[in-house]
Each structure stands twice: as C-alpha cells, then as structure tokens.
DRENPA-3360 file (N, C-alpha, C; in nm, 2 decimals, always signed):
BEGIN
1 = XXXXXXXX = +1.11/+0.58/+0.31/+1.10/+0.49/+0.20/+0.97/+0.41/+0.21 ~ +0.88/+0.42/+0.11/+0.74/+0.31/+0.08/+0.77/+0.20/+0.17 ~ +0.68/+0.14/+0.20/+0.67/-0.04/+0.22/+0.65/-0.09/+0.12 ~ +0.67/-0.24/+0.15/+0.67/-0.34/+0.05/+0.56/-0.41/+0.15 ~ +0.47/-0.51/+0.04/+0.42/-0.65/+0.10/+0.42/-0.69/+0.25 ~ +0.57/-0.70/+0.26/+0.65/-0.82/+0.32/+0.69/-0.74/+0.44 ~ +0.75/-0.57/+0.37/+0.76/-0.46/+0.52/+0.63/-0.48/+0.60 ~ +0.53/-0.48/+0.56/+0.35/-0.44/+0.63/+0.34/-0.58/+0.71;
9 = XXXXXXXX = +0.37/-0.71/+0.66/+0.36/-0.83/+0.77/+0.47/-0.85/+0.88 ~ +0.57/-0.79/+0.82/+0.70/-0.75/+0.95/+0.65/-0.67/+1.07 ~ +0.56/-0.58/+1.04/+0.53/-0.47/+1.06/+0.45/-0.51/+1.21 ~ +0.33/-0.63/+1.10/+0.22/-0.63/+1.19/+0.28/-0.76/+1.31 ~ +0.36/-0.81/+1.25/+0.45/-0.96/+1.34/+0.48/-0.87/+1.45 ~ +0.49/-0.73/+1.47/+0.55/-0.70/+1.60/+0.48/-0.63/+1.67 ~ +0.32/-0.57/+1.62/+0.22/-0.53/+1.68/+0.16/-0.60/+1.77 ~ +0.08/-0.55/+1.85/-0.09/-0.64/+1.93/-0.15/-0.62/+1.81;
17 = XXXXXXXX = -0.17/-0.83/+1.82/-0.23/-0.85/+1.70/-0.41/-0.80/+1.74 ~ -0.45/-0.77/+1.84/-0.58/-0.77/+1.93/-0.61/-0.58/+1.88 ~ -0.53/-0.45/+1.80/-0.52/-0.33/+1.82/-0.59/-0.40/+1.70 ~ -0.67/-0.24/+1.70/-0.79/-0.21/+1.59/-0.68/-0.15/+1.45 ~ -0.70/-0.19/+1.37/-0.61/-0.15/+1.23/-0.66/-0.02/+1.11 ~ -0.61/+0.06/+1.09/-0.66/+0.17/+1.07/-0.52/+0.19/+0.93 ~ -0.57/+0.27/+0.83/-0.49/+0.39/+0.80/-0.50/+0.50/+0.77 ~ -0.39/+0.59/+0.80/-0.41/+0.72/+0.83/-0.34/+0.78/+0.76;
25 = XXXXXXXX = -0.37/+0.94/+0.71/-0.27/+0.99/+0.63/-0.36/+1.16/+0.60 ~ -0.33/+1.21/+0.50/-0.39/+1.35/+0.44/-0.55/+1.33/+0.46 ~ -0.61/+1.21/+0.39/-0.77/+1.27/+0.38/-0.80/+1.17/+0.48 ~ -0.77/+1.15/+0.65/-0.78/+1.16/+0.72/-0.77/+1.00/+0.76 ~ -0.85/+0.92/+0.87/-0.81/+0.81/+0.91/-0.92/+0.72/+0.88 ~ -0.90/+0.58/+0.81/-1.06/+0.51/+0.84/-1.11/+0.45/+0.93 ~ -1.23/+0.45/+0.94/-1.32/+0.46/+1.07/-1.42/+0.38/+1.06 ~ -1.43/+0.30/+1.18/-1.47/+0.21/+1.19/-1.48/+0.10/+1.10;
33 = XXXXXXXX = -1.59/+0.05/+1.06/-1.55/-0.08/+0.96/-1.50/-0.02/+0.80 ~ -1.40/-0.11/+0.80/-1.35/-0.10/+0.59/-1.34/-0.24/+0.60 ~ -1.34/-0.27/+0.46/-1.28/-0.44/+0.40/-1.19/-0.42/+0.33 ~ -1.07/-0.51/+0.30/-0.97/-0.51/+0.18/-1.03/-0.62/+0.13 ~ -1.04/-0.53/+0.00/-1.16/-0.57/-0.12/-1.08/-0.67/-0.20 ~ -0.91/-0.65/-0.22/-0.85/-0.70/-0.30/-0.67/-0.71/-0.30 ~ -0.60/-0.76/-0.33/-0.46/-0.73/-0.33/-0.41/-0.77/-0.49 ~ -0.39/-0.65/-0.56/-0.34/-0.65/-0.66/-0.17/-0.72/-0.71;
41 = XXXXXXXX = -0.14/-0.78/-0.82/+0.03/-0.76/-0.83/+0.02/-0.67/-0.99 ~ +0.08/-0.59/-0.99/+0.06/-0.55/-1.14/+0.20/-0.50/-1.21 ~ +0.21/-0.55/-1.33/+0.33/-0.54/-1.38/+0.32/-0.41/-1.47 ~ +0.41/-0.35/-1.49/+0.42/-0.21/-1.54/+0.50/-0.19/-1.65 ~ +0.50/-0.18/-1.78/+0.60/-0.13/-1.86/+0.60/+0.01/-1.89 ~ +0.70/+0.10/-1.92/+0.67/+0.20/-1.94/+0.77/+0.29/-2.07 ~ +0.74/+0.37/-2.07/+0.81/+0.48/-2.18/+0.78/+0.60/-2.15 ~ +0.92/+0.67/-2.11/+0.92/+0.81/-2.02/+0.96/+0.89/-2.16;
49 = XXXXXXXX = +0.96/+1.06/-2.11/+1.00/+1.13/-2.19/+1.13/+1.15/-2.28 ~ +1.15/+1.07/-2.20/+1.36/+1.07/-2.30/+1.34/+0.91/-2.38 ~ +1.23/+0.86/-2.38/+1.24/+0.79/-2.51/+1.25/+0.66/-2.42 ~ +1.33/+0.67/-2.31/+1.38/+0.52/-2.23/+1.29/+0.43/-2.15 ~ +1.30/+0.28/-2.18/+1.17/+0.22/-2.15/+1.25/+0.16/-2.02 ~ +1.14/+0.11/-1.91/+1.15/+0.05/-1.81/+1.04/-0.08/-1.77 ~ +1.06/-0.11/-1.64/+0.96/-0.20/-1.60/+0.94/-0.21/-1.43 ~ +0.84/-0.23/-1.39/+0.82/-0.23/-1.29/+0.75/-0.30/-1.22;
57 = XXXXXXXX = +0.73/-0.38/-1.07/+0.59/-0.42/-1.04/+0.55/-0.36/-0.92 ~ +0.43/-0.37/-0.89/+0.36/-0.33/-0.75/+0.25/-0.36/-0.71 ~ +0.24/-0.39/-0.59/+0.13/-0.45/-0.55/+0.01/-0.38/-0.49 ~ -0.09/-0.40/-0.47/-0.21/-0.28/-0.47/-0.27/-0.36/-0.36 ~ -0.31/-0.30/-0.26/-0.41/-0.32/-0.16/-0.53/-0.21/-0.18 ~ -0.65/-0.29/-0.20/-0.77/-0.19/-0.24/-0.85/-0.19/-0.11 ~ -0.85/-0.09/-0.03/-0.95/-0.09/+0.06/-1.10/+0.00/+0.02 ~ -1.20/-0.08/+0.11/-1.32/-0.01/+0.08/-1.40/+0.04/+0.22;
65 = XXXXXXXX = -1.44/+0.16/+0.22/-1.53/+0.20/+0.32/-1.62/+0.12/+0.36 ~ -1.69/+0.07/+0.51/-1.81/+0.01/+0.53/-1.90/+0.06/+0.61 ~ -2.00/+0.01/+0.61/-2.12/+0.07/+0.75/-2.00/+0.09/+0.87 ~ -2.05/+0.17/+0.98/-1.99/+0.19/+1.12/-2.00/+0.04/+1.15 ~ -1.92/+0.04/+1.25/-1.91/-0.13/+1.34/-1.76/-0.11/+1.36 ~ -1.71/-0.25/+1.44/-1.60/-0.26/+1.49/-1.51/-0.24/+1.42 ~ -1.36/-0.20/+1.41/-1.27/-0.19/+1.34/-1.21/-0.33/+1.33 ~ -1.15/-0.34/+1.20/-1.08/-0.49/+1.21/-0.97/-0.52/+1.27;
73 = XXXXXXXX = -0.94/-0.60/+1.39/-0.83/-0.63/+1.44/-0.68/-0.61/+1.34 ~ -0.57/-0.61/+1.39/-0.46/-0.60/+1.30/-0.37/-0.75/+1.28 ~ -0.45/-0.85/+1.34/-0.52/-0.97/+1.33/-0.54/-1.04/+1.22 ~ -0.63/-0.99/+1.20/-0.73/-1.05/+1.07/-0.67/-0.94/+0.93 ~ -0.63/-0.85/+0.95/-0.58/-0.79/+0.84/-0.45/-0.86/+0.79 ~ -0.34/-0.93/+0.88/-0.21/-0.98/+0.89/-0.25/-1.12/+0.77 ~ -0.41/-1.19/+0.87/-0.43/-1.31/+0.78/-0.43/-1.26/+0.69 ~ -0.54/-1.18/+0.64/-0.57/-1.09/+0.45/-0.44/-1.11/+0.38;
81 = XXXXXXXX = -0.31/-1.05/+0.43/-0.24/-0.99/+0.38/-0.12/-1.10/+0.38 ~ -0.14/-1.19/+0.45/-0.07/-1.38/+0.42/-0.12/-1.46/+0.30 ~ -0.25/-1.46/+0.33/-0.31/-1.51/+0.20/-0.31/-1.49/+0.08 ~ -0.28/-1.31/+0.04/-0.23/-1.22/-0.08/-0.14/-1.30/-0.07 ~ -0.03/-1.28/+0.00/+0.12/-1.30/-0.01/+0.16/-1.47/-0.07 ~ +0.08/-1.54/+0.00/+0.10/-1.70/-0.06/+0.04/-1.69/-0.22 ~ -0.08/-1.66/-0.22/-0.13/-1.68/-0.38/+0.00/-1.61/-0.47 ~ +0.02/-1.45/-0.44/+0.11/-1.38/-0.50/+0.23/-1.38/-0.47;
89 = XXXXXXXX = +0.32/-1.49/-0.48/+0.51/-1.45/-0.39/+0.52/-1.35/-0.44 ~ +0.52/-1.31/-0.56/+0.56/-1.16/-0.61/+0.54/-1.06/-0.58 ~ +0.45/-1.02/-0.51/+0.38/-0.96/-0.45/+0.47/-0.93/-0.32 ~ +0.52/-0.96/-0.29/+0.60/-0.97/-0.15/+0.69/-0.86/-0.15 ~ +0.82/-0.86/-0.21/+0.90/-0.76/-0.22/+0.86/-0.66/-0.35 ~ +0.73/-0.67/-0.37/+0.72/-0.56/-0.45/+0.66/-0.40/-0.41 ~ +0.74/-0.30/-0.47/+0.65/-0.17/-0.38/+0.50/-0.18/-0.34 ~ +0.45/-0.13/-0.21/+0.33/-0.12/-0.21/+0.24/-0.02/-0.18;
97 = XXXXXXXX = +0.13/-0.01/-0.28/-0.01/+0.11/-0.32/-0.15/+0.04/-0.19 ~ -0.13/+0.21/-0.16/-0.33/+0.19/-0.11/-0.42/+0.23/-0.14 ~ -0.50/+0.21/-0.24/-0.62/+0.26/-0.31/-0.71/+0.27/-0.27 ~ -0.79/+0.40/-0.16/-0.88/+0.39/-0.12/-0.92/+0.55/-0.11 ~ -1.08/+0.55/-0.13/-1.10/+0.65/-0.14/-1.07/+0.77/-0.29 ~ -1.06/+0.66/-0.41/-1.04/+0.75/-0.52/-0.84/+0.75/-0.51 ~ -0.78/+0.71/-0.38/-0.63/+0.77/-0.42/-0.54/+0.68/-0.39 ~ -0.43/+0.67/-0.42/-0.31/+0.62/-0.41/-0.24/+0.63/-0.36;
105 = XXXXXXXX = -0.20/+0.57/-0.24/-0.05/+0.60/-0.14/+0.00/+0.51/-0.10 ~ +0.12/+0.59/-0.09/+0.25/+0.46/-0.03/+0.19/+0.44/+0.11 ~ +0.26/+0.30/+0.16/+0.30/+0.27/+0.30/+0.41/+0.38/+0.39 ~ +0.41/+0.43/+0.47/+0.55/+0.50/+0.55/+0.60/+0.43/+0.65 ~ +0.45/+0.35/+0.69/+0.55/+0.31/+0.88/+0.44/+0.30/+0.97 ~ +0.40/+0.21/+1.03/+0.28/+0.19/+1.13/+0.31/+0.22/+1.27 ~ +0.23/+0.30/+1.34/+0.24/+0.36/+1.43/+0.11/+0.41/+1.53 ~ +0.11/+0.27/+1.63/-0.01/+0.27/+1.71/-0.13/+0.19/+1.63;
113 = XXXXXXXX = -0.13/+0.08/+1.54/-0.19/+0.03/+1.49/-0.24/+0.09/+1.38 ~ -0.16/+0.22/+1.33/-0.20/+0.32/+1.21/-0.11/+0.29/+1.09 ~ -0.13/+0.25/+1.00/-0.05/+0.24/+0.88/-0.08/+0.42/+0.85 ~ +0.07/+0.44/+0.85/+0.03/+0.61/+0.80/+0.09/+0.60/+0.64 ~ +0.01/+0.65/+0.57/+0.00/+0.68/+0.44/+0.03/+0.81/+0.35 ~ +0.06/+0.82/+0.23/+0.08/+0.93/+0.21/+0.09/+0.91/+0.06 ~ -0.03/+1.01/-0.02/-0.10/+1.00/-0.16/+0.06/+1.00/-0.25 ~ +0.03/+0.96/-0.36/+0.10/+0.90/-0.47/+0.09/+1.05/-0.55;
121 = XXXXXXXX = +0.24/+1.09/-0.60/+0.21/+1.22/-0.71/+0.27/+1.20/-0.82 ~ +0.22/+1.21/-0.98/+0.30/+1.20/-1.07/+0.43/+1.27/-1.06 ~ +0.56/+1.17/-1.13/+0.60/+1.22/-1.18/+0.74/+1.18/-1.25 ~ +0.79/+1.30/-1.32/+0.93/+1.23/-1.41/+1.06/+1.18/-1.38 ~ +1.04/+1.06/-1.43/+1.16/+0.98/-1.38/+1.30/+1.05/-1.44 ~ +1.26/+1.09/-1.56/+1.40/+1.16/-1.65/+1.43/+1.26/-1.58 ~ +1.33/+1.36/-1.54/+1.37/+1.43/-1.43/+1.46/+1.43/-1.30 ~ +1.34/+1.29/-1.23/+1.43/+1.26/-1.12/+1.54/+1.20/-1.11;
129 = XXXXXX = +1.61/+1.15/-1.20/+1.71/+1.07/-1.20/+1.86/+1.23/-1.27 ~ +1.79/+1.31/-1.36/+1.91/+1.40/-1.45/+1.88/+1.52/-1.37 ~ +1.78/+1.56/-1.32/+1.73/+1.71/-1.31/+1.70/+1.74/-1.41 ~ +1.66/+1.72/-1.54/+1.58/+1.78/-1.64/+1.55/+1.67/-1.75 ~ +1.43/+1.68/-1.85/+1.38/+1.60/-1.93/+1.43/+1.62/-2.04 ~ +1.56/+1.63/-2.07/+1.64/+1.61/-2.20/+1.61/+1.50/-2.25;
% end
C-alpha cells in the first residue's frame, strides 16, 4: 500500500536521522545531491468511463536532480517534509506522489534510508472496482 505524508515522517521518526536519504526504485537511485523543489496538495475531480464522478486528493513531492555533492541527510528532508505538512494539514493523510525525473510514483516503504518507489500506471477505476468498463 502507497504512503501518505504522515506514513514518510513516521517513517523517518524511526530512522538515523544522520543516513544519507535517497530514493530508489525502476529508473534507478538518486545520487548524490537532489532538492525537493516543492510539496504539492492537489485536489482531483474526476469522470471515469461508466459516467461516475469522484474526488480525490494527493500530495506531490517534486524532487529535482543536482550537481554531485553530499547527499541530504534524512534529517533535513524530515524538516522539508514538517514544514509541507504544517503549511498543508491536508496534505498529511493524503496519498503520496514522487515526481522526479519526468515520472510518478508511489511511496512503498523505506529501507536503509531508501524510500523505494515505484512509477504510477494509468488506469480504470470502473474496471478495477467491476472487472470491466460497462
């Protein structure tokens, strides 16, 4: 199951806050210096193929590649990710996205100071919920 917000500060509350912070997943790990550029809350309305509308929110962590240099403690990412969380309460228990590198993925589970990740794929909720798009 994804993380939320509030899973990733639980997360890091039980790590060495002193371990270098990384995440990892399919197009591989980042390395040495990134910044989180941003922490999104975005609200979602939608209309799937059987006509039925919904709503949603989620929160977006945008990271960005930087020059080589030190990796950021899991430290200083915890502050980042306090600060989101105070401006945004909503943000907190809402699912959460990592946008970096062009892609989109869930949180899974940190492990060795790795947030392991794993890309975002469309797809149909009418499906996933019936087995087919009637």
């Amino acid at each position: 199951m994804p993380l939320t917000l509030d899973d990733m500060l639980t997360a890091l509350d039980r790590a060495d806050p002193d371990a270098p912070a990384s995440f990892a997943g399919a197009h591989g790990a980042t390395q040495g210096h990134w910044h989180v550029s941003r922490v999104t809350l975005a609200r979602q309305d939608h209309v799937d193929c059987d006509g039925k509308g919904s709503a949603d929110q989620e929160a977006v962590l945008e990271l960005l590649d930087g020059p080589p240099g030190a990796p950021m403690p899991l430290s200083r990412l915890a502050s980042i990710l306090r600060q989101s969380r105070a401006a945004l309460p909503d943000a907190g228990p809402a699912p959460l996205q990592v946008f970096h590198r062009s892609t989109r993925s869930v949180v899974d589970g940190l492990k060795g100071g790795a947030f392991q990740i794993t890309p975002v794929h469309a797809a149909c909720r009418p499906a996933d919920r019936l087995g087919c798009c009637a």
